[in-house]
py3Dmol code that shows the C-alpha trace and the ligand (Angstrom):
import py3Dmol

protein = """\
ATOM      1  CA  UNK A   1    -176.877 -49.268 101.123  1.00  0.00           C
ATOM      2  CA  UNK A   2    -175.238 -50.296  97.680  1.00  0.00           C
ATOM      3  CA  UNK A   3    -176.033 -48.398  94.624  1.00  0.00           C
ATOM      4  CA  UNK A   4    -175.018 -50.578  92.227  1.00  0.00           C
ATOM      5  CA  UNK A   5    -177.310 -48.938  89.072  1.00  0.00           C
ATOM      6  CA  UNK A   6    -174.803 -45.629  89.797  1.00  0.00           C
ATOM      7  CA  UNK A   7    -171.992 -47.803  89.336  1.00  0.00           C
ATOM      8  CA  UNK A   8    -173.219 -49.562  86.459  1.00  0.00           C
ATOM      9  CA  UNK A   9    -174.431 -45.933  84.558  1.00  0.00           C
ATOM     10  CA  UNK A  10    -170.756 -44.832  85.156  1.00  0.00           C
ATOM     11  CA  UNK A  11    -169.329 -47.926  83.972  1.00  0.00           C
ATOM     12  CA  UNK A  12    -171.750 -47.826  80.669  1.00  0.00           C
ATOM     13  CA  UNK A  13    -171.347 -43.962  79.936  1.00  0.00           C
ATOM     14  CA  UNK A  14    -167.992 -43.654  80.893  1.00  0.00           C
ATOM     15  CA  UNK A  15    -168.631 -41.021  83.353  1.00  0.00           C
ATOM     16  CA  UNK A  16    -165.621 -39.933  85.387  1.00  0.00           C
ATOM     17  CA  UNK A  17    -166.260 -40.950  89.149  1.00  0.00           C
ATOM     18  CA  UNK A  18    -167.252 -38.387  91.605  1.00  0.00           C
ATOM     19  CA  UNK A  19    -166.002 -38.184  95.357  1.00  0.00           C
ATOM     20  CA  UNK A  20    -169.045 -38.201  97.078  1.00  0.00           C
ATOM     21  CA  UNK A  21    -171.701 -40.783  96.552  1.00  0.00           C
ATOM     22  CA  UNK A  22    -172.803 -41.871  93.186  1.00  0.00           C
ATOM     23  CA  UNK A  23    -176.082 -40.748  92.874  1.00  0.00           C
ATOM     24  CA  UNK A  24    -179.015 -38.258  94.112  1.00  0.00           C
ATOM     25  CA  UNK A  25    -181.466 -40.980  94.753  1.00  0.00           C
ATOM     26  CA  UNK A  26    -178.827 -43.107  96.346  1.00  0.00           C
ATOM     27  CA  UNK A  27    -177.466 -40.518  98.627  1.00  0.00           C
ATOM     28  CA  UNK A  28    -180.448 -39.981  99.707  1.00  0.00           C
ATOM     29  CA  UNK A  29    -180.284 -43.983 100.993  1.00  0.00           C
ATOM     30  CA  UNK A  30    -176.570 -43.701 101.857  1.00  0.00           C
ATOM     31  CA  UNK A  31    -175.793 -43.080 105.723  1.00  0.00           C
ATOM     32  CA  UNK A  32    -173.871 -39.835 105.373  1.00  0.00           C
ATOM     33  CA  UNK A  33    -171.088 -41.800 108.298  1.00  0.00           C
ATOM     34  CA  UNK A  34    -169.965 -43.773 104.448  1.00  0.00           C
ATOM     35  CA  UNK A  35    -170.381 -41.160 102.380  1.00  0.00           C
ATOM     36  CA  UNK A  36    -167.612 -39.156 104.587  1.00  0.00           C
ATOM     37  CA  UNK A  37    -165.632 -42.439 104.372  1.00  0.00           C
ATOM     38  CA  UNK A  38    -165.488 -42.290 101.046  1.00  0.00           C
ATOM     39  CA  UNK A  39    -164.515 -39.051 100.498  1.00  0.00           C
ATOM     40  CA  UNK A  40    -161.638 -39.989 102.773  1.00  0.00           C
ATOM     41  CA  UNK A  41    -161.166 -42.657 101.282  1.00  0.00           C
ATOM     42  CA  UNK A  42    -161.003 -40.977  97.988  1.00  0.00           C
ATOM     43  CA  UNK A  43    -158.309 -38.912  99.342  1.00  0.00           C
ATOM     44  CA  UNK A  44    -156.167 -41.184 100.550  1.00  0.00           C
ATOM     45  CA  UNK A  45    -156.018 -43.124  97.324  1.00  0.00           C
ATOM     46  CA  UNK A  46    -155.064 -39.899  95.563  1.00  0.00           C
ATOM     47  CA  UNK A  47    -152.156 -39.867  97.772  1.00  0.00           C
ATOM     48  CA  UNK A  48    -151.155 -42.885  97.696  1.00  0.00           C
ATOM     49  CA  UNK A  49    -150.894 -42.727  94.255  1.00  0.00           C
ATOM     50  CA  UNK A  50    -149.005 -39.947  94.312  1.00  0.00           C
ATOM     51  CA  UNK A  51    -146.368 -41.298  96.637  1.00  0.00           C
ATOM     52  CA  UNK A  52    -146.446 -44.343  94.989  1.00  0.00           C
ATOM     53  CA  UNK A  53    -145.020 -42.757  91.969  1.00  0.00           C
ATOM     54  CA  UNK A  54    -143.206 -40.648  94.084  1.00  0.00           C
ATOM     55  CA  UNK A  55    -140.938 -43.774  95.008  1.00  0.00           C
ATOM     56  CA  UNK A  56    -140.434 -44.961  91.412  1.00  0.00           C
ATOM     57  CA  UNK A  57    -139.368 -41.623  90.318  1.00  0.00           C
ATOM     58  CA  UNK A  58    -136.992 -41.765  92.992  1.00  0.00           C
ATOM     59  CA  UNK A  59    -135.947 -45.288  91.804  1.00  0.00           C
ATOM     60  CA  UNK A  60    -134.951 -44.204  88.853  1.00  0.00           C
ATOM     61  CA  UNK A  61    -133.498 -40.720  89.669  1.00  0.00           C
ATOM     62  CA  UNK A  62    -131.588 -41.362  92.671  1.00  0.00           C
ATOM     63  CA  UNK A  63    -127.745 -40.918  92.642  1.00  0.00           C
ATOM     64  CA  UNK A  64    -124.999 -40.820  95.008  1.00  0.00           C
ATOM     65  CA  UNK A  65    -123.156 -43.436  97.223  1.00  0.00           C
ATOM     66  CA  UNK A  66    -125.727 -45.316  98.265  1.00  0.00           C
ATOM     67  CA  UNK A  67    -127.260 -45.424  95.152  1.00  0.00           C
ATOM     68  CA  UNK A  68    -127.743 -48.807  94.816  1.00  0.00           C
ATOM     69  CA  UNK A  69    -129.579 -49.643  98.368  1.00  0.00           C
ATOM     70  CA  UNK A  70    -132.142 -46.713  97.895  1.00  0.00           C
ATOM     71  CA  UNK A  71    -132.380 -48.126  94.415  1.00  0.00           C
ATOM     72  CA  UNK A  72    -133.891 -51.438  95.841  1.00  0.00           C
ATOM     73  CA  UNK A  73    -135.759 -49.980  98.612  1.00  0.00           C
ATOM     74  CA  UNK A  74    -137.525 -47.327  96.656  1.00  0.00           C
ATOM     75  CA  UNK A  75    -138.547 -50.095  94.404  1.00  0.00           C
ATOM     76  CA  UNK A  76    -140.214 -52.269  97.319  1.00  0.00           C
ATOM     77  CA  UNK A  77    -142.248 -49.311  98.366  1.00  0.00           C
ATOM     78  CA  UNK A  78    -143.733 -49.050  95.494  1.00  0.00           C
ATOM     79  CA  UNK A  79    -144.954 -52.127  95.122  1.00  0.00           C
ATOM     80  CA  UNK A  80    -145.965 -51.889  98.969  1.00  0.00           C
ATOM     81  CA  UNK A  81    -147.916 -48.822  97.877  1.00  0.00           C
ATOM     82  CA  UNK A  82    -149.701 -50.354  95.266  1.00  0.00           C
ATOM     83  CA  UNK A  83    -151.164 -52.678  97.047  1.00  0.00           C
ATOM     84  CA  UNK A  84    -152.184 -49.929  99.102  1.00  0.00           C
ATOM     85  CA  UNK A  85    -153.722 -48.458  96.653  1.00  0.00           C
ATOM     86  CA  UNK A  86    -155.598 -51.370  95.458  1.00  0.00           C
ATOM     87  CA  UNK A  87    -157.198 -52.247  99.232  1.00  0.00           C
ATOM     88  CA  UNK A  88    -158.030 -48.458  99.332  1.00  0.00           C
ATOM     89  CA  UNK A  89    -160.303 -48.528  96.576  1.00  0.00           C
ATOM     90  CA  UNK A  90    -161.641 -51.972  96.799  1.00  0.00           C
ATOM     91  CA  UNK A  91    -163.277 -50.500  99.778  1.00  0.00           C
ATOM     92  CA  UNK A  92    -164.339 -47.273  98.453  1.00  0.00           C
ATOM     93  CA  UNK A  93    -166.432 -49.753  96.069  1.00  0.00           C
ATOM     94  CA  UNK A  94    -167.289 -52.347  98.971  1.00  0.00           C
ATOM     95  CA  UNK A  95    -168.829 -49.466 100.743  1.00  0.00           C
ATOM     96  CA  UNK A  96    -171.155 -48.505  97.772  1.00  0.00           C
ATOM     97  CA  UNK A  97    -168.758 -45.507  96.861  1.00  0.00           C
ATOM     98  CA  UNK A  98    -167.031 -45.223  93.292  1.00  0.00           C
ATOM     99  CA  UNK A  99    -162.907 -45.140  93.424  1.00  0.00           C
ATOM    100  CA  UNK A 100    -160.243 -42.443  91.264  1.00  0.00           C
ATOM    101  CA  UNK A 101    -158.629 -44.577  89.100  1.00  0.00           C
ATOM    102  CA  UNK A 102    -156.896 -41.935  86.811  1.00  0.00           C
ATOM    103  CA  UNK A 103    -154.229 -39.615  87.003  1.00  0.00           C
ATOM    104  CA  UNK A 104    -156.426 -36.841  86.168  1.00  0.00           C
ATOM    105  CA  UNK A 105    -158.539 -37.564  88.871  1.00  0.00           C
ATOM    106  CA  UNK A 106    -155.617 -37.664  90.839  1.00  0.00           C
ATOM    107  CA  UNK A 107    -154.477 -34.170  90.101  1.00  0.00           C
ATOM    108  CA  UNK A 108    -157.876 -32.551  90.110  1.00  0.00           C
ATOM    109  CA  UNK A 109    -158.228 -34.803  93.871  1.00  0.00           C
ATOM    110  CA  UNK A 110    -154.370 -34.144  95.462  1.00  0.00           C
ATOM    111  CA  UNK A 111    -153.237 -31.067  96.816  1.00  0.00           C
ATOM    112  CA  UNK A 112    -149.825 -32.171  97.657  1.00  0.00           C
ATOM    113  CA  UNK A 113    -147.004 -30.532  95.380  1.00  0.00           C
ATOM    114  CA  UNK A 114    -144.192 -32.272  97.810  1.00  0.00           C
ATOM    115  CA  UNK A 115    -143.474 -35.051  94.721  1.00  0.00           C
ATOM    116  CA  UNK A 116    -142.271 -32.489  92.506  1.00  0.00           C
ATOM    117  CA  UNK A 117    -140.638 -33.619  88.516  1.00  0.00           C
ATOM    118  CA  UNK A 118    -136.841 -32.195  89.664  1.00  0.00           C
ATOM    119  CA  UNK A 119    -134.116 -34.910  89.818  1.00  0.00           C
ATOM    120  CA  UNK A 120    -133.322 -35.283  93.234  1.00  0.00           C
ATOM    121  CA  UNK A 121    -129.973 -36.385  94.895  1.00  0.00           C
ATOM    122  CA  UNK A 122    -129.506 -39.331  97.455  1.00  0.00           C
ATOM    123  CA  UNK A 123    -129.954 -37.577 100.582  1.00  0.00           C
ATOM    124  CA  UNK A 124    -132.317 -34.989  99.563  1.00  0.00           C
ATOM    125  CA  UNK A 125    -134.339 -38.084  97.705  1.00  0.00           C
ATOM    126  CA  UNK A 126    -134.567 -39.938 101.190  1.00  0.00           C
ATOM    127  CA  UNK A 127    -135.263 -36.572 103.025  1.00  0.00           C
ATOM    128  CA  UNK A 128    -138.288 -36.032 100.564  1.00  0.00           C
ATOM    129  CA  UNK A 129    -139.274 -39.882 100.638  1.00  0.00           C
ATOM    130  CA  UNK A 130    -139.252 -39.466 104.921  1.00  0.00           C
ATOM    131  CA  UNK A 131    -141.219 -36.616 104.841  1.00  0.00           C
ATOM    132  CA  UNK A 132    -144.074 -37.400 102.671  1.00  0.00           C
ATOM    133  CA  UNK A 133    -144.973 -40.908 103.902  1.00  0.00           C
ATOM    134  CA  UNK A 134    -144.762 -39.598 107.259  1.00  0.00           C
ATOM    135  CA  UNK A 135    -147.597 -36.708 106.214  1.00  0.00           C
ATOM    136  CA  UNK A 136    -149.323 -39.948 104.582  1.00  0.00           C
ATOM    137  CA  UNK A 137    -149.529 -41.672 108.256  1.00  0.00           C
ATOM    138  CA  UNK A 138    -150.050 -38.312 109.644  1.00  0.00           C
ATOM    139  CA  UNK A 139    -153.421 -38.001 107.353  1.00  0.00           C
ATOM    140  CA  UNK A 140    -154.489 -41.736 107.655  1.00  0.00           C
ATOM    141  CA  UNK A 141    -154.170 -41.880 111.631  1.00  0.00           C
ATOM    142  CA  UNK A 142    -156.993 -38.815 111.723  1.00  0.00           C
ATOM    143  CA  UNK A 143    -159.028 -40.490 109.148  1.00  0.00           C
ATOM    144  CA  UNK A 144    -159.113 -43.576 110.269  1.00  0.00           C
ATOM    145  CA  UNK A 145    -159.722 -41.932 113.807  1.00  0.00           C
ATOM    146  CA  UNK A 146    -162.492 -40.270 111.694  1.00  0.00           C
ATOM    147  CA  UNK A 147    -163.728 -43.423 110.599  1.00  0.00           C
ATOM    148  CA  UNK A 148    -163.769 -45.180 113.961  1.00  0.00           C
ATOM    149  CA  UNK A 149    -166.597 -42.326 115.503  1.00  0.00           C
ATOM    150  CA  UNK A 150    -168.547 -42.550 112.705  1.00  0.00           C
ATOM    151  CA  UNK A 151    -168.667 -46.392 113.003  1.00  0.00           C
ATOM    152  CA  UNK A 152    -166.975 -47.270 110.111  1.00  0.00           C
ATOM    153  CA  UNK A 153    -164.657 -50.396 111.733  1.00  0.00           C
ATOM    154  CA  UNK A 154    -163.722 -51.833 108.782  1.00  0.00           C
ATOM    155  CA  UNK A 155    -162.221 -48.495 107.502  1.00  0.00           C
ATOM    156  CA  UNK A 156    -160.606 -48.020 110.127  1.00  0.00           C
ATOM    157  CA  UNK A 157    -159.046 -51.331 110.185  1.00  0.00           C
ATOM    158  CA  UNK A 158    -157.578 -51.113 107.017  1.00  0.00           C
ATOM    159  CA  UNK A 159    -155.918 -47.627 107.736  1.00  0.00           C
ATOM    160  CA  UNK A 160    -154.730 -48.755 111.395  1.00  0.00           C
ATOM    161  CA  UNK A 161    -153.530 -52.100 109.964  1.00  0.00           C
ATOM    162  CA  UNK A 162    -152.360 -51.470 106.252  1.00  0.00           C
ATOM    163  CA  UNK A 163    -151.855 -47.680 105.625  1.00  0.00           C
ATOM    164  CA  UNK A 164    -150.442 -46.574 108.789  1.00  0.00           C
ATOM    165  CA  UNK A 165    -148.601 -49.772 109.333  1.00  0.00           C
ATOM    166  CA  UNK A 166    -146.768 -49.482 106.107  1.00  0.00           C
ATOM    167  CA  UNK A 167    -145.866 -46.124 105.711  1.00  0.00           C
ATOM    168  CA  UNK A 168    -144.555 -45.957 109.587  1.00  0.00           C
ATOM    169  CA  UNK A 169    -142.332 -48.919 108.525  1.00  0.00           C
ATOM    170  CA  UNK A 170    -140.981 -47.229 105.383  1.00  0.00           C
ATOM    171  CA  UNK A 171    -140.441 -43.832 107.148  1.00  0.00           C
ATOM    172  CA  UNK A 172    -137.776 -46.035 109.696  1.00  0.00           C
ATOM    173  CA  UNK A 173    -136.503 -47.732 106.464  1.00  0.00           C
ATOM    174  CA  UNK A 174    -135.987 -44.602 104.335  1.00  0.00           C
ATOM    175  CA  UNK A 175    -135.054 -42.215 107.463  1.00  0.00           C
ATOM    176  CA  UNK A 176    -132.296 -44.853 108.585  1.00  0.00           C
ATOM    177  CA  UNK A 177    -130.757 -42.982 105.377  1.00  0.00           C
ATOM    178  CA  UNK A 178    -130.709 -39.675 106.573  1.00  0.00           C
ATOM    179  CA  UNK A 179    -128.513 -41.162 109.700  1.00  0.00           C
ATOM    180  CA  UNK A 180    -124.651 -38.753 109.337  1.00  0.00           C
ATOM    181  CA  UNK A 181    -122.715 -42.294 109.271  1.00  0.00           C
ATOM    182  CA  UNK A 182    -119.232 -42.644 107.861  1.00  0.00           C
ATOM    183  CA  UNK A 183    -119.796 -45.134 104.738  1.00  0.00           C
ATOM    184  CA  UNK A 184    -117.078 -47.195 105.488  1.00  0.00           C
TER     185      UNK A 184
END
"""
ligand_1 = """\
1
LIG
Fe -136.634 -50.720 88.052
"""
view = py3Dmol.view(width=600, height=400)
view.addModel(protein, "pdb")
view.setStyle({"model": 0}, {"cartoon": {"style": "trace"}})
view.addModel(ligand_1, "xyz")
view.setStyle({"model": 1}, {"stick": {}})
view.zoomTo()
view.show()
């Protein structure tokens, strides 16, 4: 099921990784139920990358009265989407598959223009911050439901318990935000 020579060719040559499985010969031995995980898989990580630096752009660039709170908070979901990011592609490569890594596979691999380079204000950074990790959950609940009819448990585990988990949480924390509350 592993294809470990692949992995050690790309590693050697320097080969960028590709989303599907690593090899001819070893696709050939791959059940195609993984090699559609990993292409999910692959997906998700480019998003998750993306809205991972999605929140420390907003870190640095939001402004307003409650500057300081969304400051912090934006902060701790990067760091939760990091890790994210990390158990994402660990599995790609416990699976046999070979992760992104780099931005430029990111761009060539994410469709999403929703984390745009404009300077964003406090409410509009929340509103932006809500949406997208919602559309995250949105995409990992039907891969992970994906996942689960091909088989795949242990995908699906780590989307129902990690992915989904998280970004539901920080959609409450950063849509609490959006809330028309007198500051004082
Ligand atoms: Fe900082």
């Amino acid at each position: 099921m592993f294809c470990l020579a692949s992995v050690r060719y790309r590693i050697n040559t320097g080969a960028r990784p590709r989303l599907s499985a690593p090899s001819r010969s070893c696709r050939s031995r791959w059940p195609r139920r993984l090699q559609a995980s990993v292409e999910n898989l692959n997906q998700l990580v480019a998003d998750t990358m993306t809205l991972r630096d999605m929140y420390k752009k907003h870190h640095w660039q939001v402004a307003g009265p409650t500057f300081y709170q969304l400051h912090l908070l934006y902060d701790k979901h990067f760091d939760e989407q990091s890790e994210l990011v990390d158990s994402l592609a660990e599995r790609i490569q416990s699976l046999g598959g070979v992760s992104i890594a780099m931005a430029h596979d990111v761009a060539e691999t994410n469709v999403d223009s929703s984390a745009s380079a404009r300077p964003a204000a406090s409410s509009g950074a929340a509103g932006a911050a809500a949406a997208c990790t919602r559309d995250r959950a949105a995409r990992s609940s039907f891969n992970g439901q994906a996942a689960a009819e091909a088989g795949d448990d242990g995908t699906n585990d780590l989307l129902v318990s990690d992915v989904i988990r998280t970004n539901e949480m920080q959609v409450w924390f950063v849509s609490e935000h959006l809330v028309d509350s007198p500051l004082l």
